[in-house]
PDB file of N, CA, C and O in Angstrom, chain B, residues numbered from 101:
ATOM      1  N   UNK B 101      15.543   4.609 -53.070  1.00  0.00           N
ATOM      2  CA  UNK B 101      15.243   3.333 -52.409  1.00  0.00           C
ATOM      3  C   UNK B 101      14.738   3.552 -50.990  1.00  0.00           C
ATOM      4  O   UNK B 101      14.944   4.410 -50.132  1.00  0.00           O
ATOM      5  N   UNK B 102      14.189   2.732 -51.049  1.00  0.00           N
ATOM      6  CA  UNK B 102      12.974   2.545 -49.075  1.00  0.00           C
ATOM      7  C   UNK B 102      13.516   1.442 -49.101  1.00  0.00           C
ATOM      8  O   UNK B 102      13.579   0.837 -50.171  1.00  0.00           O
ATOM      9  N   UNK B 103      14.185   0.755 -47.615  1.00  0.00           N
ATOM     10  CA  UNK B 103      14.934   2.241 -47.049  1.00  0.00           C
ATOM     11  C   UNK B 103      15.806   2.432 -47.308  1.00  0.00           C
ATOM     12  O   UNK B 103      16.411   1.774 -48.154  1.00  0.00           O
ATOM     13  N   UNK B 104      16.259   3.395 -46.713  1.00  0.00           N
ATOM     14  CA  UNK B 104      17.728   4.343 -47.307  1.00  0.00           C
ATOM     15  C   UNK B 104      18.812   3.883 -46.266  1.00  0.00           C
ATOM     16  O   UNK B 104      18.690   3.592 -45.076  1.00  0.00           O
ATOM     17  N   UNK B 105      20.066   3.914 -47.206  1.00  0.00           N
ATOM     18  CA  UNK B 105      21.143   3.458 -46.704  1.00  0.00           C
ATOM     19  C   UNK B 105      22.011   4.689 -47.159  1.00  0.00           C
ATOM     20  O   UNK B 105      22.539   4.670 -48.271  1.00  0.00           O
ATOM     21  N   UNK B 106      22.174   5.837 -46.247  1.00  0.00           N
ATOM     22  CA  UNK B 106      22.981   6.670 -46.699  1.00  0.00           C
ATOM     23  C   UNK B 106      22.770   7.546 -47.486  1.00  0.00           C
ATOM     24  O   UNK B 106      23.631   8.403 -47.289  1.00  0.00           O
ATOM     25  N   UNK B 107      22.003   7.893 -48.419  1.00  0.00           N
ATOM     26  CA  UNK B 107      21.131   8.648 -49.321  1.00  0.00           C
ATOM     27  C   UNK B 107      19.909   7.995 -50.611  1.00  0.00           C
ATOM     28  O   UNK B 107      19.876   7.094 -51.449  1.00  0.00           O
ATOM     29  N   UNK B 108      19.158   8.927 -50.189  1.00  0.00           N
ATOM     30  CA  UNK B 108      18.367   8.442 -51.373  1.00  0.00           C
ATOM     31  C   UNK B 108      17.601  10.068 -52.157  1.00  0.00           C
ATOM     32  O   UNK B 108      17.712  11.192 -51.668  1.00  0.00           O
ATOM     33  N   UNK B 109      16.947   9.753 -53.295  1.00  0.00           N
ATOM     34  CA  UNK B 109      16.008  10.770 -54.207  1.00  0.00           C
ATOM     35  C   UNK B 109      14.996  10.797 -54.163  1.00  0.00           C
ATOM     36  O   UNK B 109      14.314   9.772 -54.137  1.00  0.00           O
ATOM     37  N   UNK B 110      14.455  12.134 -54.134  1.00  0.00           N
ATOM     38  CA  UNK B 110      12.760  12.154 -54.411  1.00  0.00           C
ATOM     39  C   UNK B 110      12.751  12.728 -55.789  1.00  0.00           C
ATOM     40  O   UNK B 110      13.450  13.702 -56.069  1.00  0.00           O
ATOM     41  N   UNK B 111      12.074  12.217 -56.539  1.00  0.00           N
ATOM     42  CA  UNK B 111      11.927  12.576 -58.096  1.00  0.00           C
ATOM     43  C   UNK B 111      10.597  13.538 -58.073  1.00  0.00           C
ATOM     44  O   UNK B 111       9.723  13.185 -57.281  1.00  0.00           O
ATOM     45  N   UNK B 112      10.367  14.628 -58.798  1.00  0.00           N
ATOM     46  CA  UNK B 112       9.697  14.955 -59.284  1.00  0.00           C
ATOM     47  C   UNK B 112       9.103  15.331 -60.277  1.00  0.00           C
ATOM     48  O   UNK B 112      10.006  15.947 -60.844  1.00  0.00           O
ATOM     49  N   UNK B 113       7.815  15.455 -61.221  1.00  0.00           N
ATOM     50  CA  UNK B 113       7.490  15.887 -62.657  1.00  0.00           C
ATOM     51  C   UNK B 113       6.669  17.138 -62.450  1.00  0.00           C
ATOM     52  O   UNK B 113       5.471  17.049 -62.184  1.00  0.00           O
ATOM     53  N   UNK B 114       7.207  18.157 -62.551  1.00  0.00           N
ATOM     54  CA  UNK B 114       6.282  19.168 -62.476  1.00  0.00           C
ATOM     55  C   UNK B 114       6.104  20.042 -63.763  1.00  0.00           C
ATOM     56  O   UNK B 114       6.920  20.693 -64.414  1.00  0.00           O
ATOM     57  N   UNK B 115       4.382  19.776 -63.950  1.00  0.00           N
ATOM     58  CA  UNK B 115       3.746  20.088 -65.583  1.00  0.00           C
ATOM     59  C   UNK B 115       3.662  21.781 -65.496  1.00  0.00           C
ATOM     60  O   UNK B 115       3.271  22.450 -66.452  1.00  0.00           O
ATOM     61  N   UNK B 116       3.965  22.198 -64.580  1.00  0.00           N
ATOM     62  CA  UNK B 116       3.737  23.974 -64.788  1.00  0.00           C
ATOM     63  C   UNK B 116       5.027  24.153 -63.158  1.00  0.00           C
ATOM     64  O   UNK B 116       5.123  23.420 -62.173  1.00  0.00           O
ATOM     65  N   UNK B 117       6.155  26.006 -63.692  1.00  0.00           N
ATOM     66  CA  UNK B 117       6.246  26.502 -62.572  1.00  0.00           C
ATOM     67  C   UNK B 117       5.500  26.265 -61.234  1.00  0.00           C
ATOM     68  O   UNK B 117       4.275  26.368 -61.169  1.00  0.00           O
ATOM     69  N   UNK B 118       6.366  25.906 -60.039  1.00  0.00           N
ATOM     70  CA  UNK B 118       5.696  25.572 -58.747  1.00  0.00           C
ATOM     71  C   UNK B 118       6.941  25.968 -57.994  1.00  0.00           C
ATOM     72  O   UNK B 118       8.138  26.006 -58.280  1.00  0.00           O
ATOM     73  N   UNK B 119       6.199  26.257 -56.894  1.00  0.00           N
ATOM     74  CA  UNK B 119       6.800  26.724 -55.798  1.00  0.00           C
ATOM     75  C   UNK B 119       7.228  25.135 -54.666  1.00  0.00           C
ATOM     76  O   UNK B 119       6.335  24.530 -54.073  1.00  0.00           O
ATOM     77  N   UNK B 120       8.412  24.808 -54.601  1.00  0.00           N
ATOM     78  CA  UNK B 120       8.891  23.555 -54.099  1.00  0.00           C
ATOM     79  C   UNK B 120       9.721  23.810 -52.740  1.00  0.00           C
ATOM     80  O   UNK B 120      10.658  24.604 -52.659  1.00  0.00           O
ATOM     81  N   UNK B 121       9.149  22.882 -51.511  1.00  0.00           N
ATOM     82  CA  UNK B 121       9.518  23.076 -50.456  1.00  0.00           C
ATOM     83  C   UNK B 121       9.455  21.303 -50.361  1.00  0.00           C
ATOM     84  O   UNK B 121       8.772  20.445 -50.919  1.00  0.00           O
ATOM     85  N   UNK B 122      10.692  21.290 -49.214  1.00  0.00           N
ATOM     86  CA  UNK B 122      10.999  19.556 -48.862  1.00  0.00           C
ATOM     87  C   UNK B 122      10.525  20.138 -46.709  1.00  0.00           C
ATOM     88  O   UNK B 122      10.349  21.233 -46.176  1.00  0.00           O
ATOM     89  N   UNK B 123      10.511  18.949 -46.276  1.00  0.00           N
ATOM     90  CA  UNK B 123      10.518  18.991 -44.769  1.00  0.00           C
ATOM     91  C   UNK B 123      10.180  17.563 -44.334  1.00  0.00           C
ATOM     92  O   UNK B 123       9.137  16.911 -44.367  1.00  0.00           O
ATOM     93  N   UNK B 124      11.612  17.262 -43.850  1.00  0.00           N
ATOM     94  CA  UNK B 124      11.701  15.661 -43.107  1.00  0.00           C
ATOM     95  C   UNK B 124      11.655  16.059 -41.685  1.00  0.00           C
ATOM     96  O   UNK B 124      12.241  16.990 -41.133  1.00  0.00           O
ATOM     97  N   UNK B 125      10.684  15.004 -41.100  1.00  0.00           N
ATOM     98  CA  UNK B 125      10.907  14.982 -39.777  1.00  0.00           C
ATOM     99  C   UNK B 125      10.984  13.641 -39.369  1.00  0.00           C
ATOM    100  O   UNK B 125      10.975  12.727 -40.193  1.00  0.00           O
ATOM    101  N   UNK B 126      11.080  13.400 -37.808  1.00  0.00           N
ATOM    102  CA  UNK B 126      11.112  12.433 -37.390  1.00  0.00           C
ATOM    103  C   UNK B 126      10.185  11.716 -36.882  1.00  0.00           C
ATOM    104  O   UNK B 126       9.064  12.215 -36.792  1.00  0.00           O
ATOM    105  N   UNK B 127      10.399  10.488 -36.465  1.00  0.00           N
ATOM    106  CA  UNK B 127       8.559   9.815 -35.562  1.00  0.00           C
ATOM    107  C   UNK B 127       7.801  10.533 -35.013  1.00  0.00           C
ATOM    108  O   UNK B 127       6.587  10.710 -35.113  1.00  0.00           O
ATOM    109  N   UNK B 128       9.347  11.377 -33.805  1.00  0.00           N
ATOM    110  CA  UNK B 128       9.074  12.530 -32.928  1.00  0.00           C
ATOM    111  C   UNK B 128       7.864  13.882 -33.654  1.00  0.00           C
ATOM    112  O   UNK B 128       6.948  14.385 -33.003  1.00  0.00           O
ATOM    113  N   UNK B 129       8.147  14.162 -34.861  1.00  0.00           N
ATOM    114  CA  UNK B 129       7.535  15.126 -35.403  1.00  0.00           C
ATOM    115  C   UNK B 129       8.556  16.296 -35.005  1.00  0.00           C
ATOM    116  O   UNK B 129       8.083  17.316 -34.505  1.00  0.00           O
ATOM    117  N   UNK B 130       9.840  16.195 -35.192  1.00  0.00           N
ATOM    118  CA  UNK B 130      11.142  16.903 -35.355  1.00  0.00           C
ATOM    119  C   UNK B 130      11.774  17.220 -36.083  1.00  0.00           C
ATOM    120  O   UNK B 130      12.603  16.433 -36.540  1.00  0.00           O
ATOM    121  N   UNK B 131      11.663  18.862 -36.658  1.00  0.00           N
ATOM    122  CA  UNK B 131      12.343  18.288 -38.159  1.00  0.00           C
ATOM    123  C   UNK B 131      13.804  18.385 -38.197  1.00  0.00           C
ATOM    124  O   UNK B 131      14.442  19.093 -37.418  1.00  0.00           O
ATOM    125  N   UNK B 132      14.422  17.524 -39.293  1.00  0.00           N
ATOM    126  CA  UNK B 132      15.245  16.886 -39.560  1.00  0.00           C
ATOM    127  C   UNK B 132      16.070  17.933 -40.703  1.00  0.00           C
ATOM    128  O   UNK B 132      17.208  18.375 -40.549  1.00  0.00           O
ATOM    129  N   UNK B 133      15.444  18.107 -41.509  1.00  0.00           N
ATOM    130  CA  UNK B 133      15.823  18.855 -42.919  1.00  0.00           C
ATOM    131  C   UNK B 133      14.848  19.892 -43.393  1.00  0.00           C
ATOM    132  O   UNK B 133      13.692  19.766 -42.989  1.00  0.00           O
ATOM    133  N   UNK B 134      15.044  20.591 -43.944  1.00  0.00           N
ATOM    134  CA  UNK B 134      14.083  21.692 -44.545  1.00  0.00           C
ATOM    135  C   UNK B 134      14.998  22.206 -45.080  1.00  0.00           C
ATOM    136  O   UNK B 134      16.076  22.598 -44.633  1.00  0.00           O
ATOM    137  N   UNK B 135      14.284  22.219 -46.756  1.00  0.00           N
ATOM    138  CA  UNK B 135      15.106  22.813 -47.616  1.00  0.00           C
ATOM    139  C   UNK B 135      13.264  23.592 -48.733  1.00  0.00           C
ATOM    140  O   UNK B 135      12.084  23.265 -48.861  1.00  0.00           O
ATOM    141  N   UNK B 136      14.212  24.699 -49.231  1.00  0.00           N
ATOM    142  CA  UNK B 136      12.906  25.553 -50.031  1.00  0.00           C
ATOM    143  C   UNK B 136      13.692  25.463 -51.127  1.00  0.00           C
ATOM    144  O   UNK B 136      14.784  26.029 -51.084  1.00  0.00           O
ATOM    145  N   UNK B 137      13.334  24.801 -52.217  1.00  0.00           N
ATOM    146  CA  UNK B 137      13.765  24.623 -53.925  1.00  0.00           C
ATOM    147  C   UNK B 137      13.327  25.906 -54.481  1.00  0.00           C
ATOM    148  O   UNK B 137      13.978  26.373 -55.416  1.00  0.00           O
ATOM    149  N   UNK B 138      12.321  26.526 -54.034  1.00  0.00           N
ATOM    150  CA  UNK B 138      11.961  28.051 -54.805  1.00  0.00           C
ATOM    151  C   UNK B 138      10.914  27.191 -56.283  1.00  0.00           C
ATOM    152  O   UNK B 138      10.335  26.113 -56.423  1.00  0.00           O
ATOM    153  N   UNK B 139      11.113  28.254 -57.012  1.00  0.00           N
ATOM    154  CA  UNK B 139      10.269  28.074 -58.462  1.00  0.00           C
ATOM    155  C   UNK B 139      10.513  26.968 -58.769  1.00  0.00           C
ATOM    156  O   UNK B 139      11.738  27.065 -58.846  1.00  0.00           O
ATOM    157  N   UNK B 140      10.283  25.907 -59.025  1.00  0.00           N
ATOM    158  CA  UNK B 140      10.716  24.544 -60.599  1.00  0.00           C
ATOM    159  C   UNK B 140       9.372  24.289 -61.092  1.00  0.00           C
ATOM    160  O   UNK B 140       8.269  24.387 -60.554  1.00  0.00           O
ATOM    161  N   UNK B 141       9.728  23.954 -62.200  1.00  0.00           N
ATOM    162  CA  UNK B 141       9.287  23.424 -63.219  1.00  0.00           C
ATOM    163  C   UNK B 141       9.922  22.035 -63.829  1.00  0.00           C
ATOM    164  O   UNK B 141      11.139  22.026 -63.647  1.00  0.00           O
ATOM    165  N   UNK B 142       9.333  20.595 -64.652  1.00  0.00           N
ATOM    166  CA  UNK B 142       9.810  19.900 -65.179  1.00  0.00           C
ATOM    167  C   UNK B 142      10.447  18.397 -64.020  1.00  0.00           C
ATOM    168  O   UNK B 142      10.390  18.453 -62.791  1.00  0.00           O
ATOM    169  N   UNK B 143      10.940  17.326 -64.717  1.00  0.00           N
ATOM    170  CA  UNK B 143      11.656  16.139 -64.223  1.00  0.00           C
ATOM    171  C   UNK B 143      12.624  17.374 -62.950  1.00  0.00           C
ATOM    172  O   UNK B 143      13.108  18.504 -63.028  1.00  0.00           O
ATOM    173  N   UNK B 144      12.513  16.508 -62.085  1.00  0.00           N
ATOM    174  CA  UNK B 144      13.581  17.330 -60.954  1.00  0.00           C
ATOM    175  C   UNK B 144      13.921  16.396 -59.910  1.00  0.00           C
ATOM    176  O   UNK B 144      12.952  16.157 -59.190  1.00  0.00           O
ATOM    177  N   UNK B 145      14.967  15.794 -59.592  1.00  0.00           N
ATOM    178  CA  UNK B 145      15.473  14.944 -58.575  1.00  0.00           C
ATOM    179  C   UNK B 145      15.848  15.706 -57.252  1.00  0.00           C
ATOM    180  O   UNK B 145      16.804  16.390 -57.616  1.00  0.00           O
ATOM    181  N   UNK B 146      15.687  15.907 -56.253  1.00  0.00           N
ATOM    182  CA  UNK B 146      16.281  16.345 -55.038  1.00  0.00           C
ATOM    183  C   UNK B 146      16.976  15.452 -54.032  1.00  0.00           C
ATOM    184  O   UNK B 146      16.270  14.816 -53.249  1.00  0.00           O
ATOM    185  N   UNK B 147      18.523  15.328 -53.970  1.00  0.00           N
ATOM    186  CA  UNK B 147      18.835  14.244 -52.914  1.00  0.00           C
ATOM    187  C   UNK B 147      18.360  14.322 -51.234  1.00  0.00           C
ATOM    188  O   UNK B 147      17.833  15.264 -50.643  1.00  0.00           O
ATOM    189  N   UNK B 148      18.687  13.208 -50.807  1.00  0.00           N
ATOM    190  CA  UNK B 148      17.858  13.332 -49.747  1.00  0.00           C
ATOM    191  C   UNK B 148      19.590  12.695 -48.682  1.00  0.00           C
ATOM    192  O   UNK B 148      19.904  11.517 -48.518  1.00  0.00           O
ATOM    193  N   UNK B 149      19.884  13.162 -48.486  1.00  0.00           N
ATOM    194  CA  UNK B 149      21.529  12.282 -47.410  1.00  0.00           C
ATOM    195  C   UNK B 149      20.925  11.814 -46.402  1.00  0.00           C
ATOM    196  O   UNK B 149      20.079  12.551 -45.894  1.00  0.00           O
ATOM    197  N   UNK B 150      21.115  10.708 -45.907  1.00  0.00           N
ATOM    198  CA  UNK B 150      21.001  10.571 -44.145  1.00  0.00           C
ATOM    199  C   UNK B 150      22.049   9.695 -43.647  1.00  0.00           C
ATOM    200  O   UNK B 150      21.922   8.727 -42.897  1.00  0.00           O
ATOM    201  N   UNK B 151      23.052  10.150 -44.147  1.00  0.00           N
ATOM    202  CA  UNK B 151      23.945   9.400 -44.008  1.00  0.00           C
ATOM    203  C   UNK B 151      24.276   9.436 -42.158  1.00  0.00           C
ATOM    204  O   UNK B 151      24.580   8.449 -41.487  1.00  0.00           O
ATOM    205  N   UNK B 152      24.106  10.883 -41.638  1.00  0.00           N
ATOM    206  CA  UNK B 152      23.704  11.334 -40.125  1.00  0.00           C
ATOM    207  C   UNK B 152      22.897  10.912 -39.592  1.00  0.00           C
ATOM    208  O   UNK B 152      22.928  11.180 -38.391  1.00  0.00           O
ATOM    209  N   UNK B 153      21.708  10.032 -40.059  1.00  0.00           N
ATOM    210  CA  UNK B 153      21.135   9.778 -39.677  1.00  0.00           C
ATOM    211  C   UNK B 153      20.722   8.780 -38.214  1.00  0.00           C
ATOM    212  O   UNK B 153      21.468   7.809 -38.084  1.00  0.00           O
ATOM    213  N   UNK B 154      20.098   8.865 -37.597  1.00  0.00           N
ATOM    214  CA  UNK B 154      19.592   7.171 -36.896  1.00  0.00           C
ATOM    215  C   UNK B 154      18.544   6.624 -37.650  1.00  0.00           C
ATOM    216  O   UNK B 154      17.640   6.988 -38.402  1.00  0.00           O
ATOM    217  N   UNK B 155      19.065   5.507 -37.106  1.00  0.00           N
ATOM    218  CA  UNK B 155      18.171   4.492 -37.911  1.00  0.00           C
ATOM    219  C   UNK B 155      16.672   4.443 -37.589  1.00  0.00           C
ATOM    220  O   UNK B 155      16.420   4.010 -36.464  1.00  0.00           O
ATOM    221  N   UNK B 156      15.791   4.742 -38.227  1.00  0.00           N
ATOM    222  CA  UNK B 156      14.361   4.857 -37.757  1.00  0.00           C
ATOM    223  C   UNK B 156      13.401   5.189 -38.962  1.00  0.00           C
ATOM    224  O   UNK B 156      13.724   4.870 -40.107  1.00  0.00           O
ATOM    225  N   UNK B 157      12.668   5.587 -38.792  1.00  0.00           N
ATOM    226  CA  UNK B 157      11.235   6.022 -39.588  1.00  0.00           C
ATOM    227  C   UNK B 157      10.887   7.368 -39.641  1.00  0.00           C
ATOM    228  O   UNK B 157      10.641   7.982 -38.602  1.00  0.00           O
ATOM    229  N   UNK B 158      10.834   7.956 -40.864  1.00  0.00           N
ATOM    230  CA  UNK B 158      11.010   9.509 -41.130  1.00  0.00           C
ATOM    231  C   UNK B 158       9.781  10.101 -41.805  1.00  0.00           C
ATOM    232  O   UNK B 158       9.263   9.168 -42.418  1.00  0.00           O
ATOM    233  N   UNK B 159       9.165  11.063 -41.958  1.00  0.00           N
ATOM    234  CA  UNK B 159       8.382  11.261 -42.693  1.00  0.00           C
ATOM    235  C   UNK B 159       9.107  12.434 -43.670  1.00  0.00           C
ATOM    236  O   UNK B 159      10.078  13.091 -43.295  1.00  0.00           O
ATOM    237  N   UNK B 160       8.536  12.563 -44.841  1.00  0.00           N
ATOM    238  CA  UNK B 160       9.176  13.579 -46.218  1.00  0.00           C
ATOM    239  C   UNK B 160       7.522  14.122 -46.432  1.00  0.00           C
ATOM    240  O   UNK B 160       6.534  13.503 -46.827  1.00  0.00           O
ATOM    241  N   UNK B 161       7.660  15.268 -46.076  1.00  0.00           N
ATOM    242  CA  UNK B 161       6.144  16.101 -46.989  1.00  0.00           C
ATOM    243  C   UNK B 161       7.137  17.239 -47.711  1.00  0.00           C
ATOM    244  O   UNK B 161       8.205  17.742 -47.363  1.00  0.00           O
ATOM    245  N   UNK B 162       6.391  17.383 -48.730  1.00  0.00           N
ATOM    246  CA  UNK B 162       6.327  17.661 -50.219  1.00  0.00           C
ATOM    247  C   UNK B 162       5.487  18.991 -50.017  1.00  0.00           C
ATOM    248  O   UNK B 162       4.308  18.954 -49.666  1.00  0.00           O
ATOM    249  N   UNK B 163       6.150  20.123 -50.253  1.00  0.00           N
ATOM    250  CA  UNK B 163       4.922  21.261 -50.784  1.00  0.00           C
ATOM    251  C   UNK B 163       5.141  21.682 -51.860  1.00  0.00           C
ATOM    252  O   UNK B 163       6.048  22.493 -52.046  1.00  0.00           O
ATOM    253  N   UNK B 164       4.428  21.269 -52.749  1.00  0.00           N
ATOM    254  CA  UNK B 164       3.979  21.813 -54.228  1.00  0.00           C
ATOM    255  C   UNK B 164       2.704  22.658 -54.307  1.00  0.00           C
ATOM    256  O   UNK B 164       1.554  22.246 -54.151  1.00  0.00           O
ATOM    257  N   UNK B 165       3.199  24.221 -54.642  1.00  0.00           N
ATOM    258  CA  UNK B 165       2.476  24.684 -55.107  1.00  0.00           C
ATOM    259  C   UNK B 165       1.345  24.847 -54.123  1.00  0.00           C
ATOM    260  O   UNK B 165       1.722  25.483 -53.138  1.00  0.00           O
ATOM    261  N   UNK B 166      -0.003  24.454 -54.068  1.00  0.00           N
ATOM    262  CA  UNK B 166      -0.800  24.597 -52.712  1.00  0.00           C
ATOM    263  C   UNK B 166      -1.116  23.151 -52.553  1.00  0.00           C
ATOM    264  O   UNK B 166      -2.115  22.788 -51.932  1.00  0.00           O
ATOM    265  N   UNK B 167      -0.281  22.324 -53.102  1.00  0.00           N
ATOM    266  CA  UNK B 167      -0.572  20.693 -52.383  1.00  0.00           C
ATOM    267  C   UNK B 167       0.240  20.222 -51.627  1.00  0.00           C
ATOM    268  O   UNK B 167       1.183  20.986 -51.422  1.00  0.00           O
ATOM    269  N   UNK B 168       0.313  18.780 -50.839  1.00  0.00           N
ATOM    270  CA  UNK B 168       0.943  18.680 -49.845  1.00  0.00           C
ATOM    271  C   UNK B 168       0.931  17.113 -50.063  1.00  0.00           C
ATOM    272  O   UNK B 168      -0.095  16.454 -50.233  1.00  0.00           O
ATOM    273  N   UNK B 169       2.201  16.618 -50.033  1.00  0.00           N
ATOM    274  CA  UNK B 169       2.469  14.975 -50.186  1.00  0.00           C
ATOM    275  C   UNK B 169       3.220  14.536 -49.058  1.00  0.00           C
ATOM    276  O   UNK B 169       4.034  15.395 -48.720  1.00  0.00           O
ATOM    277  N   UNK B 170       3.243  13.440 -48.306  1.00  0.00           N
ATOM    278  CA  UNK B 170       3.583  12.969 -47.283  1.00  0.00           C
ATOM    279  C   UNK B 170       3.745  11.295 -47.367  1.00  0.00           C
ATOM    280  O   UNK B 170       2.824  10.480 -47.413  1.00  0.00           O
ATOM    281  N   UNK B 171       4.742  11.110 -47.371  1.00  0.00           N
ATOM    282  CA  UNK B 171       5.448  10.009 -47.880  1.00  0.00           C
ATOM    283  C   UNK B 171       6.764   9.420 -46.593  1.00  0.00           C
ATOM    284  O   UNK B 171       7.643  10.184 -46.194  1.00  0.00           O
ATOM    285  N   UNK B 172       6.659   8.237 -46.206  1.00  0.00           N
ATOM    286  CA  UNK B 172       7.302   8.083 -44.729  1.00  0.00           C
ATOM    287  C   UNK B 172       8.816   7.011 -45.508  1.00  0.00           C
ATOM    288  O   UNK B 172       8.772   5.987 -46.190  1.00  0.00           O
ATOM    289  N   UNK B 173       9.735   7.643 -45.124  1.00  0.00           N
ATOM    290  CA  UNK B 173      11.319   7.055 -45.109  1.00  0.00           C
ATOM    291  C   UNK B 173      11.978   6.406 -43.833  1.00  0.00           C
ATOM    292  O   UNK B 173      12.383   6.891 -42.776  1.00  0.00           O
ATOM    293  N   UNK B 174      11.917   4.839 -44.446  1.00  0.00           N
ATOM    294  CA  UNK B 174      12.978   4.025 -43.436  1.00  0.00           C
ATOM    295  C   UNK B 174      13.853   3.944 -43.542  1.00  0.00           C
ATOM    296  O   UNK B 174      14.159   3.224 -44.493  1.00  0.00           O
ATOM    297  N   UNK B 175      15.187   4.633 -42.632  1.00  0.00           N
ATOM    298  CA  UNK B 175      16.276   4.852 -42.533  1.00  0.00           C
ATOM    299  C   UNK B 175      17.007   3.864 -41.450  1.00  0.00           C
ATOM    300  O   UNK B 175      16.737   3.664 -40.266  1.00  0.00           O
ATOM    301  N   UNK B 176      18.103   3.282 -42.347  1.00  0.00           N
ATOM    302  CA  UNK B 176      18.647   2.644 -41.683  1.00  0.00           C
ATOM    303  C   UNK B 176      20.778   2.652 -41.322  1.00  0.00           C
ATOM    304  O   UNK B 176      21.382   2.969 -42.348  1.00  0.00           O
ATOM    305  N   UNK B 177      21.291   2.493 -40.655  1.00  0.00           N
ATOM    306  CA  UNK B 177      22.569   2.294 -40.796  1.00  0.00           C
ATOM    307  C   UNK B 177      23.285   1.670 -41.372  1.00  0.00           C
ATOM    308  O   UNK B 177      23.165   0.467 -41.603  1.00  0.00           O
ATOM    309  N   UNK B 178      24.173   2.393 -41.710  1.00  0.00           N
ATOM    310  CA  UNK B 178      25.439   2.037 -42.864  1.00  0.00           C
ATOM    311  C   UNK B 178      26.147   1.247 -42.181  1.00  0.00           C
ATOM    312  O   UNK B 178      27.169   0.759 -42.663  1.00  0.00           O
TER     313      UNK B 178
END
């Protein structure tokens, strides 16, 4: 869910082995989280917590493989 109250998921479908990297940052362009999934393949959920969070506007890019998705998360307080 947009926005997030405490945690939310990024779903993924990946049709072949890929190399999966997450990296949230902030408005600032600060990052927040970075996590490296390594190899997947297939349906794959990754949670996302912000339960630490402040309340604000986040960005989530996505590295798959040699592509790059960038997708912005409004985070708000619990």
């Amino acid at each position: 869910p947009n926005p997030a109250n405490g945690s939310t998921n990024l779903r993924l479908n990946l049709e072949s082995p890929q190399m999966v990297r997450m990296q949230i940052v902030d408005i600032l362009g600060r990052p927040v989280a970075v996590r490296d999934y390594g190899m997947q393949s297939g349906d794959q959920i990754y949670p996302i917590e912000t339960a630490t969070w402040a309340s604000g506007i986040y960005h989530v890019v996505v590295y798959v493989g040699t592509s790059t998705v960038s997708r912005s998360l409004v985070v708000r307080e619990r």
